[in-house]
mmJSON file of the N, C-alpha and C atoms, coordinates in Angstrom:
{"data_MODEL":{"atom_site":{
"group_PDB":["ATOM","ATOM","ATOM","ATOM","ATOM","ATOM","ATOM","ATOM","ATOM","ATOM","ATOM","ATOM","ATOM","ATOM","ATOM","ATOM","ATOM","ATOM","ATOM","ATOM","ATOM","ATOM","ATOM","ATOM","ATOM","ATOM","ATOM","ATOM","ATOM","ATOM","ATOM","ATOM","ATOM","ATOM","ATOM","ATOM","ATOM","ATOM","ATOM","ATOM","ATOM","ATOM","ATOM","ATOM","ATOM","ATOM","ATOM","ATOM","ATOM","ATOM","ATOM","ATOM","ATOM","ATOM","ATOM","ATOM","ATOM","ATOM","ATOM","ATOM","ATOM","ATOM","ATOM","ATOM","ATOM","ATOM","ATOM","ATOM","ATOM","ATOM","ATOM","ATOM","ATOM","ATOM","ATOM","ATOM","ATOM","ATOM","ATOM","ATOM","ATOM","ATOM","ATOM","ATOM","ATOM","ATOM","ATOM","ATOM","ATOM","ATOM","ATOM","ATOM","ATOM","ATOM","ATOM","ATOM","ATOM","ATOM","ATOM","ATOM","ATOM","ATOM","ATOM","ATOM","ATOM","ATOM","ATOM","ATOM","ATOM","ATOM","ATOM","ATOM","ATOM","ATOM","ATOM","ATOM","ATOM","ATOM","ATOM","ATOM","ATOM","ATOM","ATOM","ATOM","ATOM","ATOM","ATOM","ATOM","ATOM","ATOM","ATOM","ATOM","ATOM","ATOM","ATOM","ATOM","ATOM","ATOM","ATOM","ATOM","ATOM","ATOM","ATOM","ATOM","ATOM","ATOM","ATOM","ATOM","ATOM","ATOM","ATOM","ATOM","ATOM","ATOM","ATOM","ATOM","ATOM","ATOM","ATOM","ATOM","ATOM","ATOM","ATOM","ATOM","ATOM","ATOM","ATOM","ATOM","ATOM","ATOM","ATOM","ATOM","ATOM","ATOM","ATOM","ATOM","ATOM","ATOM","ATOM","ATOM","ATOM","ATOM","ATOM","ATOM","ATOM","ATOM","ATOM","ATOM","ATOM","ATOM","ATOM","ATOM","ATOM","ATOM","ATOM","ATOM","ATOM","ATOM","ATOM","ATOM","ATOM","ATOM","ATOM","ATOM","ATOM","ATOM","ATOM","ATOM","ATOM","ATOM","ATOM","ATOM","ATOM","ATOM","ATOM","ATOM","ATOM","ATOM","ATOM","ATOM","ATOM","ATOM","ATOM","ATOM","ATOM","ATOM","ATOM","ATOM","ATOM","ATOM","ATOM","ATOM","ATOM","ATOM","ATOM","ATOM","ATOM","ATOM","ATOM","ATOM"],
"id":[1,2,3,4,5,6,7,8,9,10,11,12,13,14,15,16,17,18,19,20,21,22,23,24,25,26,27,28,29,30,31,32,33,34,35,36,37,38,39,40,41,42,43,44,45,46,47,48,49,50,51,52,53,54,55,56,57,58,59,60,61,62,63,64,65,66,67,68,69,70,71,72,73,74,75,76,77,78,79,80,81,82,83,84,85,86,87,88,89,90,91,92,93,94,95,96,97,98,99,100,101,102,103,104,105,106,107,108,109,110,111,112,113,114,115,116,117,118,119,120,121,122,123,124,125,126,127,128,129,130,131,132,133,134,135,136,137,138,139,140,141,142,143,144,145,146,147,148,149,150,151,152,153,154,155,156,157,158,159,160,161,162,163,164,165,166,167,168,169,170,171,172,173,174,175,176,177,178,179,180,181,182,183,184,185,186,187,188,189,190,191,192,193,194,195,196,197,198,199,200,201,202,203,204,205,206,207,208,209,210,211,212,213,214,215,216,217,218,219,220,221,222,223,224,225,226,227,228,229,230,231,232,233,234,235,236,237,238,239,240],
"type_symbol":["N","C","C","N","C","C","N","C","C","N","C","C","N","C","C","N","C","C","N","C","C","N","C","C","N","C","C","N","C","C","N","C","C","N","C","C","N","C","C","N","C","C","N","C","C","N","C","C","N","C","C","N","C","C","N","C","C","N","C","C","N","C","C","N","C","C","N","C","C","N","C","C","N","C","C","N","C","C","N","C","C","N","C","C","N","C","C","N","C","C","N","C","C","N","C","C","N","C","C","N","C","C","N","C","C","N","C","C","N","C","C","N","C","C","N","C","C","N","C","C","N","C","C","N","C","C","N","C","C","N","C","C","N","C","C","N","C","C","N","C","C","N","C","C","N","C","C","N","C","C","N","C","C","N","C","C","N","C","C","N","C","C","N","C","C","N","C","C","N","C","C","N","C","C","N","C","C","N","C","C","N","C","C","N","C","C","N","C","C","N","C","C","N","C","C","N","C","C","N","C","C","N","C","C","N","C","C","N","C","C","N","C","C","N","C","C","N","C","C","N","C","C","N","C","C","N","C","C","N","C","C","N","C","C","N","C","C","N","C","C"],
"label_atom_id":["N","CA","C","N","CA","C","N","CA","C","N","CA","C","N","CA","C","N","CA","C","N","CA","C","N","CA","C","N","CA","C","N","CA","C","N","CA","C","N","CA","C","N","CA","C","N","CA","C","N","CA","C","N","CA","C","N","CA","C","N","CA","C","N","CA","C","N","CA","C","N","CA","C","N","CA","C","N","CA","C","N","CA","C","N","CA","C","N","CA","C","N","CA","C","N","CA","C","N","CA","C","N","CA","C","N","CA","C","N","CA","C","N","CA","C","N","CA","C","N","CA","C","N","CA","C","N","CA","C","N","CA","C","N","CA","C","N","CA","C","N","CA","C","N","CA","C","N","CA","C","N","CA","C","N","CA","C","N","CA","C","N","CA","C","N","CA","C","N","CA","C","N","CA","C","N","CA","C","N","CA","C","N","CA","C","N","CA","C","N","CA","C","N","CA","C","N","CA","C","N","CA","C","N","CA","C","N","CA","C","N","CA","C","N","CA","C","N","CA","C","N","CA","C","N","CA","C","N","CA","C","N","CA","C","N","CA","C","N","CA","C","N","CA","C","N","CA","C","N","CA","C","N","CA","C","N","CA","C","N","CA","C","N","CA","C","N","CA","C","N","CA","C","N","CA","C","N","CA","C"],
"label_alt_id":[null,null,null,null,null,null,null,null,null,null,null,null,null,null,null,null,null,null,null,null,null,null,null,null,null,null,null,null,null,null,null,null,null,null,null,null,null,null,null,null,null,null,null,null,null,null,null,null,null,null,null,null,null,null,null,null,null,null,null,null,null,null,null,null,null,null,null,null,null,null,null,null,null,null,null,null,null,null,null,null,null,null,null,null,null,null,null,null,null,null,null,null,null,null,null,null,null,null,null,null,null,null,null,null,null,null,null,null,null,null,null,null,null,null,null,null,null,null,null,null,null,null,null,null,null,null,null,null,null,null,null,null,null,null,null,null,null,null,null,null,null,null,null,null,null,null,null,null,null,null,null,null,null,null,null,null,null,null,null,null,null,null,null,null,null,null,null,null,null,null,null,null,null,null,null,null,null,null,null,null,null,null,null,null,null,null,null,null,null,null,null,null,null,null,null,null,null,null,null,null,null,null,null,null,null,null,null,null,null,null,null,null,null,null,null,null,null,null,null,null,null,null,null,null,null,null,null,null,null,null,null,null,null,null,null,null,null,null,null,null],
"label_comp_id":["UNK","UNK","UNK","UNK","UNK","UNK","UNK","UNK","UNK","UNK","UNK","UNK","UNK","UNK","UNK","UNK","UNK","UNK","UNK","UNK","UNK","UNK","UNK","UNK","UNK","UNK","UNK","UNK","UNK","UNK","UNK","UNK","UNK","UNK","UNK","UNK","UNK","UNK","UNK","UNK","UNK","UNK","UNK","UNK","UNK","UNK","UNK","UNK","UNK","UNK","UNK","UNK","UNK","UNK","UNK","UNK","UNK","UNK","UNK","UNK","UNK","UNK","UNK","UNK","UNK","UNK","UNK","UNK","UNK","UNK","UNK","UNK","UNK","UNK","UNK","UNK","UNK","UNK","UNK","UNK","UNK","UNK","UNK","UNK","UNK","UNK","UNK","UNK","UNK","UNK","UNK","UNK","UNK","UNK","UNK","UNK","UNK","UNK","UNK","UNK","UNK","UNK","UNK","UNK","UNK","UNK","UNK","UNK","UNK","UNK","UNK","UNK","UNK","UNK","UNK","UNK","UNK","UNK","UNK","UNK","UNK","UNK","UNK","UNK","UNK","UNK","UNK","UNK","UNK","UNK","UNK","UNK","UNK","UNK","UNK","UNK","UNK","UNK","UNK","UNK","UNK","UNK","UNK","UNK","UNK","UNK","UNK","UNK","UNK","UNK","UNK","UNK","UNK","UNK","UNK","UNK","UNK","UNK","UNK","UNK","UNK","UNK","UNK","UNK","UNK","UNK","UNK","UNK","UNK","UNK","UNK","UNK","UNK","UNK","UNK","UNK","UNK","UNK","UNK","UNK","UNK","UNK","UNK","UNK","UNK","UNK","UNK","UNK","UNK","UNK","UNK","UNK","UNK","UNK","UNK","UNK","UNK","UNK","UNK","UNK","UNK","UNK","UNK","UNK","UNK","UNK","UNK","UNK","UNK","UNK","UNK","UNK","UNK","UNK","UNK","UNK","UNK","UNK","UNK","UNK","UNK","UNK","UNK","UNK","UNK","UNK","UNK","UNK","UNK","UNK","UNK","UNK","UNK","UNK","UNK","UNK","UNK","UNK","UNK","UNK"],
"label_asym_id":["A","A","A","A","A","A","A","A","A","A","A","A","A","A","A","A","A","A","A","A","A","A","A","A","A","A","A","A","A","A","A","A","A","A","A","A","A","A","A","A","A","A","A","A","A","A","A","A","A","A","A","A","A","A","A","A","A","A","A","A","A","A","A","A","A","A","A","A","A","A","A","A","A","A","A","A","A","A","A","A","A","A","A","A","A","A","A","A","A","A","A","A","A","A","A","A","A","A","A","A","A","A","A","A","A","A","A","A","A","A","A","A","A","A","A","A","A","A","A","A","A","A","A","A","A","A","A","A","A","A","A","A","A","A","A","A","A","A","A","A","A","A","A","A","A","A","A","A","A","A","A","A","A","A","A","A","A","A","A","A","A","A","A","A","A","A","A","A","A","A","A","A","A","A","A","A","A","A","A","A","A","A","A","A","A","A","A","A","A","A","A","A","A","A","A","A","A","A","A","A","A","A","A","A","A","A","A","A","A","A","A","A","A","A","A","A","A","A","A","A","A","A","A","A","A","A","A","A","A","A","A","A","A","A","A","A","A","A","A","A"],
"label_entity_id":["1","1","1","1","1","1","1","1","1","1","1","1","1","1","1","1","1","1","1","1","1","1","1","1","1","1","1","1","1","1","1","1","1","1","1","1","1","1","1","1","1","1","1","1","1","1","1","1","1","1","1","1","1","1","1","1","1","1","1","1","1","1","1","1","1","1","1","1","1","1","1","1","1","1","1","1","1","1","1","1","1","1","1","1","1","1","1","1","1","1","1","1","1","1","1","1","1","1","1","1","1","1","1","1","1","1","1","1","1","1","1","1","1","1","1","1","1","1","1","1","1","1","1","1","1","1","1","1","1","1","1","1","1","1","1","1","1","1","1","1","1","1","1","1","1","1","1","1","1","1","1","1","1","1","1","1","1","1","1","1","1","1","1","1","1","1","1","1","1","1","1","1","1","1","1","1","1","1","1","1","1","1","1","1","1","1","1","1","1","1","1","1","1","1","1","1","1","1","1","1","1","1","1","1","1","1","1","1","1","1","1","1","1","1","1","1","1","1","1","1","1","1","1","1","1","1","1","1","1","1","1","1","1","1","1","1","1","1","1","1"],
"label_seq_id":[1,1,1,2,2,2,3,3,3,4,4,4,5,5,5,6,6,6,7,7,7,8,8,8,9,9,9,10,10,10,11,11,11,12,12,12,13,13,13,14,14,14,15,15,15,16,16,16,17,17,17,18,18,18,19,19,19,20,20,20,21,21,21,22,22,22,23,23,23,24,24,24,25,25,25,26,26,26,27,27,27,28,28,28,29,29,29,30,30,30,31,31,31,32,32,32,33,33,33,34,34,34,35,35,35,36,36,36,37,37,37,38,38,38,39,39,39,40,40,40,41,41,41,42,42,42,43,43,43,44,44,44,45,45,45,46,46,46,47,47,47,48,48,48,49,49,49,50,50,50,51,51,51,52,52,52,53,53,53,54,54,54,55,55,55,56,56,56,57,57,57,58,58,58,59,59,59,60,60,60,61,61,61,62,62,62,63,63,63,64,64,64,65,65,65,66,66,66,67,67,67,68,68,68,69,69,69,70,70,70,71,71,71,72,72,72,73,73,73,74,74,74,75,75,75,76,76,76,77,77,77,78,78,78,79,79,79,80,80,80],
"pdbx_PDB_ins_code":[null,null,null,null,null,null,null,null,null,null,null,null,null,null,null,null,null,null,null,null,null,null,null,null,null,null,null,null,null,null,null,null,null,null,null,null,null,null,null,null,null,null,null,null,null,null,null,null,null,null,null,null,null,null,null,null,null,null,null,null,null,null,null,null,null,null,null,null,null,null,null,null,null,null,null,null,null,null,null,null,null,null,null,null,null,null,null,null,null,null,null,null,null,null,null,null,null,null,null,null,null,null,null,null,null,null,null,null,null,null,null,null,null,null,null,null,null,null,null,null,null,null,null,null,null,null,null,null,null,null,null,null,null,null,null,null,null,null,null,null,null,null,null,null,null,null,null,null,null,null,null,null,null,null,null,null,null,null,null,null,null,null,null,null,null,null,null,null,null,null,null,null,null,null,null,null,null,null,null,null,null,null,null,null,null,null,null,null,null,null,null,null,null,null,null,null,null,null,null,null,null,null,null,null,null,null,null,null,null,null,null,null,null,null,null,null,null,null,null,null,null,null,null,null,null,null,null,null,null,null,null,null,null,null,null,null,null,null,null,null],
"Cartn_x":[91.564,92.623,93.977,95.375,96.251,97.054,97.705,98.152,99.718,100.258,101.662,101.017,100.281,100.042,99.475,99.23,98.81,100.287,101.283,102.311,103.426,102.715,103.582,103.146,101.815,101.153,101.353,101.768,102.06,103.308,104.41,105.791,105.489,105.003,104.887,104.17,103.304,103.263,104.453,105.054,106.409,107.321,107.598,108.7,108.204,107.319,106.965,107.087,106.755,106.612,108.103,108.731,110.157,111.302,110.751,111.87,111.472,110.694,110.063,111.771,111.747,112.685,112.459,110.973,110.886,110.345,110.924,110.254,108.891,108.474,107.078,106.303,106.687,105.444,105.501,106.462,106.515,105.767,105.835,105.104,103.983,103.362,101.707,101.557,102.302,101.864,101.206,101.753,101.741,100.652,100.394,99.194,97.922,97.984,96.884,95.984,97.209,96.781,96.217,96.698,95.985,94.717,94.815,93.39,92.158,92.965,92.275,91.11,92.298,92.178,92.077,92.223,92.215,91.316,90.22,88.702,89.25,88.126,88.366,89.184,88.143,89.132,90.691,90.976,92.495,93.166,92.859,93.42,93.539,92.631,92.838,93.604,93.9,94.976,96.626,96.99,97.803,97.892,97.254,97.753,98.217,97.128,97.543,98.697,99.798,100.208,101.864,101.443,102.155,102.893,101.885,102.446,102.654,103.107,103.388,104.713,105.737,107.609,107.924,107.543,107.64,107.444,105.991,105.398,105.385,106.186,106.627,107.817,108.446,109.876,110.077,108.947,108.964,108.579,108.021,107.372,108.633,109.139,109.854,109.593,111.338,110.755,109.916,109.825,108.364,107.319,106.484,105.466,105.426,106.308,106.326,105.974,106.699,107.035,105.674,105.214,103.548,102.704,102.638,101.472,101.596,102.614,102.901,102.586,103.029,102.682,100.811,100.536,99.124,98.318,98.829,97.416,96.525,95.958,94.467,94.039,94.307,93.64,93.584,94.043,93.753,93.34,92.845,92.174,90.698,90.027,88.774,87.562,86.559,85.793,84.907,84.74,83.656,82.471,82.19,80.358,79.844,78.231,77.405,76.249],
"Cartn_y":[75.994,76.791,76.242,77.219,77.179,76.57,75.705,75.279,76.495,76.39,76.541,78.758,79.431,80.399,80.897,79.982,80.188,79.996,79.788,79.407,80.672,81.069,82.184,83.043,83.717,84.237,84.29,83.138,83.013,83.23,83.344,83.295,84.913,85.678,87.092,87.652,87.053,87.469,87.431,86.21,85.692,87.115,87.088,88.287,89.286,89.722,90.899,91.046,89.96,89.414,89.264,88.33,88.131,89.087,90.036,91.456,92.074,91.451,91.802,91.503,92.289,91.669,90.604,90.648,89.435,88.001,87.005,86.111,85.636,85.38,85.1,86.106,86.892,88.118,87.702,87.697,87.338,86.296,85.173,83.667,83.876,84.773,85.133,85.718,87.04,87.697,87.29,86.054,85.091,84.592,83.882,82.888,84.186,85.067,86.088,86.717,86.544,87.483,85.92,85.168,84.212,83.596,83.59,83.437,84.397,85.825,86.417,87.178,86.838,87.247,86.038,85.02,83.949,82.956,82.83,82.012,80.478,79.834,78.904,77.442,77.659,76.962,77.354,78.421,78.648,78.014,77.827,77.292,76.319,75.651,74.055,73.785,74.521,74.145,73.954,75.298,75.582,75.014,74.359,73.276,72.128,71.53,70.288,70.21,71.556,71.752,71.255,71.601,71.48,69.834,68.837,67.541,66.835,67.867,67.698,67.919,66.74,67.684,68.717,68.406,69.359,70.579,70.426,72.044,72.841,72.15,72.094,73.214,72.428,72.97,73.959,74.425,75.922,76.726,76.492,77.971,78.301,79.795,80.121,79.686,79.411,78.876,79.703,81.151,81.932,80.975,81.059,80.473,79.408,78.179,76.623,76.65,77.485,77.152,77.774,79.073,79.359,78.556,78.526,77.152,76.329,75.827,74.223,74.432,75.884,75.742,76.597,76.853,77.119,76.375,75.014,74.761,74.403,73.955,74.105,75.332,76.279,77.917,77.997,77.426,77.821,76.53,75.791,74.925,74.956,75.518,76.154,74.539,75.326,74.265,73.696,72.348,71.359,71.892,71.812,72.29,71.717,72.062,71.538,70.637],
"Cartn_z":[103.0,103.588,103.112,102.879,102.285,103.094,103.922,104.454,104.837,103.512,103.349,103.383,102.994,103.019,104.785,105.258,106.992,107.506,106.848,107.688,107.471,106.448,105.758,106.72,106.659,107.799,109.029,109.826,111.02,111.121,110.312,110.399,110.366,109.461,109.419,110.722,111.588,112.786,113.923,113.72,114.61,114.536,113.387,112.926,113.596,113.602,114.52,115.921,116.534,118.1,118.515,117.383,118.282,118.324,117.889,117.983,119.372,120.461,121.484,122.722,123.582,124.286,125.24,125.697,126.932,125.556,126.281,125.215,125.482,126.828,126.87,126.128,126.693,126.072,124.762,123.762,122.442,121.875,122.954,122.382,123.042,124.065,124.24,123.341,122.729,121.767,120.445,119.706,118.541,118.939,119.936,120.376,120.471,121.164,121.41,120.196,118.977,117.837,117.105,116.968,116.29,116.642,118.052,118.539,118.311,118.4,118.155,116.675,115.986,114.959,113.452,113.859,113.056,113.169,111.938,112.044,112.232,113.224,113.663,112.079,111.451,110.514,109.862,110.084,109.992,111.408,112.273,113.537,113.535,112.872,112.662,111.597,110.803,109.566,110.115,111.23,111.304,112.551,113.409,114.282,113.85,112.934,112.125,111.69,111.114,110.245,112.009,112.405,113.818,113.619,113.947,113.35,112.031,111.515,109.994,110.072,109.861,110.294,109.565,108.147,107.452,106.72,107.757,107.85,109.063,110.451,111.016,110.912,110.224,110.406,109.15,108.431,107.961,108.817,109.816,110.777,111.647,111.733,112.777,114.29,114.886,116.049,116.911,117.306,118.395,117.784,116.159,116.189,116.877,116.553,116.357,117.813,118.693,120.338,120.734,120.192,120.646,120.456,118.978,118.83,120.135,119.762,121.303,122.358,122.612,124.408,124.521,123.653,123.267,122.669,122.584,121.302,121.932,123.264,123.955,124.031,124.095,123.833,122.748,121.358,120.188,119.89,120.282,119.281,119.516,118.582,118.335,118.749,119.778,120.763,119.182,119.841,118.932,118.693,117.497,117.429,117.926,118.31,119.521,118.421],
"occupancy":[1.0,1.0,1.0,1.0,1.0,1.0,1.0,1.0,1.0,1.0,1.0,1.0,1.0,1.0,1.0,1.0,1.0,1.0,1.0,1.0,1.0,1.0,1.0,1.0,1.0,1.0,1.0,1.0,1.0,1.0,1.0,1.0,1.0,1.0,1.0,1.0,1.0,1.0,1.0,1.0,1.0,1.0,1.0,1.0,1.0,1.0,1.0,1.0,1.0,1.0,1.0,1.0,1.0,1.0,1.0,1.0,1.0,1.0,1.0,1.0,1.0,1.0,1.0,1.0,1.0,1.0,1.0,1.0,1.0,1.0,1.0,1.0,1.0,1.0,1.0,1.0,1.0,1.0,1.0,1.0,1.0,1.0,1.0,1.0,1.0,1.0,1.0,1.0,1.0,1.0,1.0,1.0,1.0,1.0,1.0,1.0,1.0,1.0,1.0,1.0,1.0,1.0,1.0,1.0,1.0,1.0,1.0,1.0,1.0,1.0,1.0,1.0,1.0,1.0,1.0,1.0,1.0,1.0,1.0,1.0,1.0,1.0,1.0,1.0,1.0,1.0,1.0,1.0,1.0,1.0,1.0,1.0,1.0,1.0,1.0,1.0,1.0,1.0,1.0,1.0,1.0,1.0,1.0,1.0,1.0,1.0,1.0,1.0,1.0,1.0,1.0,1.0,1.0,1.0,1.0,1.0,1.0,1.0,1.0,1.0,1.0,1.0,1.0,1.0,1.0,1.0,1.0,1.0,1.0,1.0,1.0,1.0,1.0,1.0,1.0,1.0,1.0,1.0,1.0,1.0,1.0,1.0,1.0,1.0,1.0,1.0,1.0,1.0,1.0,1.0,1.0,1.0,1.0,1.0,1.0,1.0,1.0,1.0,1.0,1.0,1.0,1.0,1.0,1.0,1.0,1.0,1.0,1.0,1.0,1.0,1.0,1.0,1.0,1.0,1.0,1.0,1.0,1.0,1.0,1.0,1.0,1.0,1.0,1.0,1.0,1.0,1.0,1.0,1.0,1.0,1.0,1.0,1.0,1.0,1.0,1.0,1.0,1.0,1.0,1.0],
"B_iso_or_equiv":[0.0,0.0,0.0,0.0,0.0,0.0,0.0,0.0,0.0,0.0,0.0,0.0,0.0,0.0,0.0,0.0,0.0,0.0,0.0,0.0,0.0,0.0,0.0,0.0,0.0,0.0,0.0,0.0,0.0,0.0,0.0,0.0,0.0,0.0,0.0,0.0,0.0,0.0,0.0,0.0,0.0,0.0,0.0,0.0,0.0,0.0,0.0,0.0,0.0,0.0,0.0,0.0,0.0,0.0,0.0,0.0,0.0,0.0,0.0,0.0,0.0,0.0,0.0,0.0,0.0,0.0,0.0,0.0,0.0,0.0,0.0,0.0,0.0,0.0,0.0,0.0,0.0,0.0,0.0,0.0,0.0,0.0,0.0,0.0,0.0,0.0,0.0,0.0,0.0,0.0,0.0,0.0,0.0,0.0,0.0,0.0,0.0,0.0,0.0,0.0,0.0,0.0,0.0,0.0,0.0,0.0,0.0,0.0,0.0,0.0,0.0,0.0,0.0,0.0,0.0,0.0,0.0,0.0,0.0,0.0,0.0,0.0,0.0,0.0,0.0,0.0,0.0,0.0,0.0,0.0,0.0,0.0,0.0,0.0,0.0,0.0,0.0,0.0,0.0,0.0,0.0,0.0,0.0,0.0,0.0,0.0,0.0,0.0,0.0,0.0,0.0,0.0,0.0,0.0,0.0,0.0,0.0,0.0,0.0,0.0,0.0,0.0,0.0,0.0,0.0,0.0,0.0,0.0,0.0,0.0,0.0,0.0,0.0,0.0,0.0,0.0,0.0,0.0,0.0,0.0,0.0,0.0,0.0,0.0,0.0,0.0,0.0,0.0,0.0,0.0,0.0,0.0,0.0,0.0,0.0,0.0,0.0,0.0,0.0,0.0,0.0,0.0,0.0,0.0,0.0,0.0,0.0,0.0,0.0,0.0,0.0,0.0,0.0,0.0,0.0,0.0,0.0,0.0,0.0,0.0,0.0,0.0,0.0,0.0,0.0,0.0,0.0,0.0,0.0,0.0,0.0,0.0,0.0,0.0,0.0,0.0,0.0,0.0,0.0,0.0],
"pdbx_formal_charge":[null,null,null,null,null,null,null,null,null,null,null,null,null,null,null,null,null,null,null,null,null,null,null,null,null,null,null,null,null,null,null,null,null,null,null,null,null,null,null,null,null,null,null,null,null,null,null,null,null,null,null,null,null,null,null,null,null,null,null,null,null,null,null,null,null,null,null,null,null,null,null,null,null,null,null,null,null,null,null,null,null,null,null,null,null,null,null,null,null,null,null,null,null,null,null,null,null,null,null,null,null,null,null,null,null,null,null,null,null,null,null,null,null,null,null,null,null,null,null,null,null,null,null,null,null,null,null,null,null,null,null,null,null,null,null,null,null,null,null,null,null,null,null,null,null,null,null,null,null,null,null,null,null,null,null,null,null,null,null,null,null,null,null,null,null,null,null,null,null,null,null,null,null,null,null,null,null,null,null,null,null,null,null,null,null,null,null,null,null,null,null,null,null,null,null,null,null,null,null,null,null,null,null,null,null,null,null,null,null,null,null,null,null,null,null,null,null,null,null,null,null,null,null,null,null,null,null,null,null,null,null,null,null,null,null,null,null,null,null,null],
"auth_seq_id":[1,1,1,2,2,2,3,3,3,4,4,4,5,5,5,6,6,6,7,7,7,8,8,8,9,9,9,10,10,10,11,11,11,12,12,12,13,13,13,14,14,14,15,15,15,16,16,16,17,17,17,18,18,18,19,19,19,20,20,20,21,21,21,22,22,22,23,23,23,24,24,24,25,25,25,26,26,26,27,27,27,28,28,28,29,29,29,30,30,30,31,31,31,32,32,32,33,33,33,34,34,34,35,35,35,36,36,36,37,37,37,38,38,38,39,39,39,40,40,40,41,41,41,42,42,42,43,43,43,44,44,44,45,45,45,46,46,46,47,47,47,48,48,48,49,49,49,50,50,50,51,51,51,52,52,52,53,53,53,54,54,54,55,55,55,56,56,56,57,57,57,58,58,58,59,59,59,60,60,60,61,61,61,62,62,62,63,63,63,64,64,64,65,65,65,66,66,66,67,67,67,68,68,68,69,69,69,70,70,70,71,71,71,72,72,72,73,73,73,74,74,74,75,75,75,76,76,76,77,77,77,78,78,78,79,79,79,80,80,80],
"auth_comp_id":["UNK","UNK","UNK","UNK","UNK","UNK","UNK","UNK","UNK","UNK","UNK","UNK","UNK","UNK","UNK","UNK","UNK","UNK","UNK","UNK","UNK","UNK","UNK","UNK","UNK","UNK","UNK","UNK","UNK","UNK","UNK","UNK","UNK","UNK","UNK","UNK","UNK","UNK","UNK","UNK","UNK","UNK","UNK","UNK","UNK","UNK","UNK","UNK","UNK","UNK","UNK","UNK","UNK","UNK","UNK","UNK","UNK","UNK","UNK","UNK","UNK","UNK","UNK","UNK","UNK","UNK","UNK","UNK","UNK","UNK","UNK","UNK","UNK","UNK","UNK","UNK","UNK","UNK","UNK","UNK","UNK","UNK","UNK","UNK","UNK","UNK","UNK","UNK","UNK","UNK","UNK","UNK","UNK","UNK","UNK","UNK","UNK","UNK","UNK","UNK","UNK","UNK","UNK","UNK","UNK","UNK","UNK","UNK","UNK","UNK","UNK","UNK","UNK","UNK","UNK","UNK","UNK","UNK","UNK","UNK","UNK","UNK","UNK","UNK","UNK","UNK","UNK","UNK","UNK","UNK","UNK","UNK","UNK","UNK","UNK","UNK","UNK","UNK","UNK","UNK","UNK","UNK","UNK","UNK","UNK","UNK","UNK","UNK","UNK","UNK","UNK","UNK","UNK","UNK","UNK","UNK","UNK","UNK","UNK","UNK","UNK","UNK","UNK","UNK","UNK","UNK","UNK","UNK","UNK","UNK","UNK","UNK","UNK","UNK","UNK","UNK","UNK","UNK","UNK","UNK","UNK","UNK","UNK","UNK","UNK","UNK","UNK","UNK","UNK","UNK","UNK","UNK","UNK","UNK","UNK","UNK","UNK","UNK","UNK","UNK","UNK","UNK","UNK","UNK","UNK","UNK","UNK","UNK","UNK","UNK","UNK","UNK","UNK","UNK","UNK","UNK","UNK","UNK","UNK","UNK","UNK","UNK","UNK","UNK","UNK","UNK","UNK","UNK","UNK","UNK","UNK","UNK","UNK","UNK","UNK","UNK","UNK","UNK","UNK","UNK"],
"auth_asym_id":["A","A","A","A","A","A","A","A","A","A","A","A","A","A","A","A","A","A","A","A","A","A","A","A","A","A","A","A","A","A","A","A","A","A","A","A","A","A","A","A","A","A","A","A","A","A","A","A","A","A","A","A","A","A","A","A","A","A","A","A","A","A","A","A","A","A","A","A","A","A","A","A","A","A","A","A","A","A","A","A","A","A","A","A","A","A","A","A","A","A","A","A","A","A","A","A","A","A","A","A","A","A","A","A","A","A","A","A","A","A","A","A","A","A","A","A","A","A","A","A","A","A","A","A","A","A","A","A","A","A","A","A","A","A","A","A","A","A","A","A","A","A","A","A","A","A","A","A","A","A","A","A","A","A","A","A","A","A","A","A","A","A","A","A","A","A","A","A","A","A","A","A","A","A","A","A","A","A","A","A","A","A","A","A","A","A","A","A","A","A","A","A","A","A","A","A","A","A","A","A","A","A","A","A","A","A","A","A","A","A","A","A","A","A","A","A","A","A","A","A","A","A","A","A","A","A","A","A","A","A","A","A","A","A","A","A","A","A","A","A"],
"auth_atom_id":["N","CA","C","N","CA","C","N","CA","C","N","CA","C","N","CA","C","N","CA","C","N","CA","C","N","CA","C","N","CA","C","N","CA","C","N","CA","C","N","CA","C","N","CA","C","N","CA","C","N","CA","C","N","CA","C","N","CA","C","N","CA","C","N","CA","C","N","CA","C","N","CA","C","N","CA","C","N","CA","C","N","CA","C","N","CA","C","N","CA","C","N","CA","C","N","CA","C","N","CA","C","N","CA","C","N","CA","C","N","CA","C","N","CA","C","N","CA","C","N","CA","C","N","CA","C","N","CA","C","N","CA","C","N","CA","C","N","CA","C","N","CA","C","N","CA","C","N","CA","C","N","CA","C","N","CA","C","N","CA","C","N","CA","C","N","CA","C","N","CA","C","N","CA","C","N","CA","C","N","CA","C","N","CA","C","N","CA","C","N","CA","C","N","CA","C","N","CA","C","N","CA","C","N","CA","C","N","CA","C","N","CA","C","N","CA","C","N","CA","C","N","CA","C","N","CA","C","N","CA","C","N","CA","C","N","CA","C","N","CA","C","N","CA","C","N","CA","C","N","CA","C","N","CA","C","N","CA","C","N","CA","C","N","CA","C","N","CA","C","N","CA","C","N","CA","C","N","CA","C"],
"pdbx_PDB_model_num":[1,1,1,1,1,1,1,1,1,1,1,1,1,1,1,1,1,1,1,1,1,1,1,1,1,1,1,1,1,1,1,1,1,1,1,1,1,1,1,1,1,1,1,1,1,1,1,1,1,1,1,1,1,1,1,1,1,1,1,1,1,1,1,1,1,1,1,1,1,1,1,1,1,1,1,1,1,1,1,1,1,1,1,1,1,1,1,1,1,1,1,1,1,1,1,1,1,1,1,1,1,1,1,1,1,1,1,1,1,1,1,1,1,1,1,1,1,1,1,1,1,1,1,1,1,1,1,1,1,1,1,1,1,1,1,1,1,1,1,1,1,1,1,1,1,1,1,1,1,1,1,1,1,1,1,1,1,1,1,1,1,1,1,1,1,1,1,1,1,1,1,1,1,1,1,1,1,1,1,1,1,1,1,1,1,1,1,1,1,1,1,1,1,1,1,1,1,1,1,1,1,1,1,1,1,1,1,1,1,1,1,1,1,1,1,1,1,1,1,1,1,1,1,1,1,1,1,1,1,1,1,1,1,1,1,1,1,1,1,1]
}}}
């Protein structure tokens, strides 16, 4: 997985969400679609990518702030 192309991705979801007027709804919105729609190994790229400063601080802030206040709902459960 592309690290820097999941971030592109997630910034292109942000853009969509943060033209929303309430902001929660916006940063559930980001978290909902990625959970939803994004295989467990893309979730783990783009969390990781969370404590990385500098991949970090390419993601718009809705993502950066969804991820954060989501990343136990998106961080995809341990195999058994």
């Amino acid at each position: 997985m592309n690290q820097e192309h999941l971030i592109v991705m997630a910034n292109q979801i942000g853009a969509f969400f943060a033209s929303m007027p309430d902001h929660d709804e916006a940063l559930e919105g980001v978290a909902n679609h990625i959970r939803r729609f994004w295989e467990p190994r893309m979730r783990r790229v783009i969390l990781a990518a969370l404590d990385e400063p500098e991949a970090a601080a390419s993601m718009l802030p809705v993502v950066r702030e969804a991820l954060t206040k989501s990343r136990d709902a998106l961080t995809p459960a341990a195999a058994a």
